[in-house]
N, C-alpha and C positions, 0 to 999 in steps of 0.2 A: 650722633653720640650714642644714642640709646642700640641703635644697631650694633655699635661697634663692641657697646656692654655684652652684647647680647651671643654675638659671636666668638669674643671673648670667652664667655662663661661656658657654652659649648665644646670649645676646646678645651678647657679645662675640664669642665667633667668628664670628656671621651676621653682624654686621656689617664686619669684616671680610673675609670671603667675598665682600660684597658692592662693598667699593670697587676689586677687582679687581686685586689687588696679585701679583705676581711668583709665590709660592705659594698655590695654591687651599689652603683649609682648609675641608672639606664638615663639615657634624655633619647628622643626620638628627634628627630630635622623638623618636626612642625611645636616643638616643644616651645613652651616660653617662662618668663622667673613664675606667674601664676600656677603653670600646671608641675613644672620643680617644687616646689614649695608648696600645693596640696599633696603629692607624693610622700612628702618626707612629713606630713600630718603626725601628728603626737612625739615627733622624734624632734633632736636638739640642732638648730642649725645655728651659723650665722649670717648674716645678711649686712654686706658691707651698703652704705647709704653716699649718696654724693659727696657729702660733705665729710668722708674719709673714714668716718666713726663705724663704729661696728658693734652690732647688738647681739647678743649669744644668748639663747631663752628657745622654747619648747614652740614650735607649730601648733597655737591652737585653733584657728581657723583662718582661710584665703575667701576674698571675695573677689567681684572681678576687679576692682579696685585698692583692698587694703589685704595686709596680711596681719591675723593677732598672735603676737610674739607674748608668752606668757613665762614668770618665773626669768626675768631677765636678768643673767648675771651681773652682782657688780648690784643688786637694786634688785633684790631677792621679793621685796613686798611689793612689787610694781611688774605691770604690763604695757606692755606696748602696741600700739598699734603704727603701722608702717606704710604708706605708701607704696604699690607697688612702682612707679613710674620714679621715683627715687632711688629705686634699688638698682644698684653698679654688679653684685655678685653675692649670690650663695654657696655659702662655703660649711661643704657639709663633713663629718668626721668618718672615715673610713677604713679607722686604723685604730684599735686598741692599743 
């Protein structure tokens, strides 16, 4: 499953990479949601979790384990912290 997230989410970024939209988003083939998501550091993602929900808030720091999700939408006075090995997809904005 985790693989299948995982190639999933690859495709979806190269593809978007590719139609050339306003924010480049690079992933590389040894790429994984850790080093996507140190990438996008201080910028606004969001990161869809298993259980369907989807958190929208600022990259404040990735370990090799959790990601801190800060300023989360929707719960303005709260942060999050997030499992990486829960995360399904990053879904990052690259279109004004």
């Amino acid at each position: 499953m985790r693989i299948l997230a995982s190639i999933a989410l690859l495709g979806l970024m190269l593809a978007a990479a590719q139609v050339g939209l306003a924010q480049e988003l690079r992933v590389g083939a040894n790429d994984t949601v850790q080093t996507v998501l140190a990438a996008q550091k201080g910028k606004r993602v969001t990161v869809r979790v298993r259980s369907g929900q989807e958190l929208t808030g600022t990259v404040r720091d990735v370990s090799g384990r959790l990601v801190h999700i800060g300023a989360v939408s929707g719960r303005e006075f709260f942060d999050a912290v997030v499992p990486l090995e829960s995360i399904d997809a990053v879904l990052v904005r690259t279109k004004e």
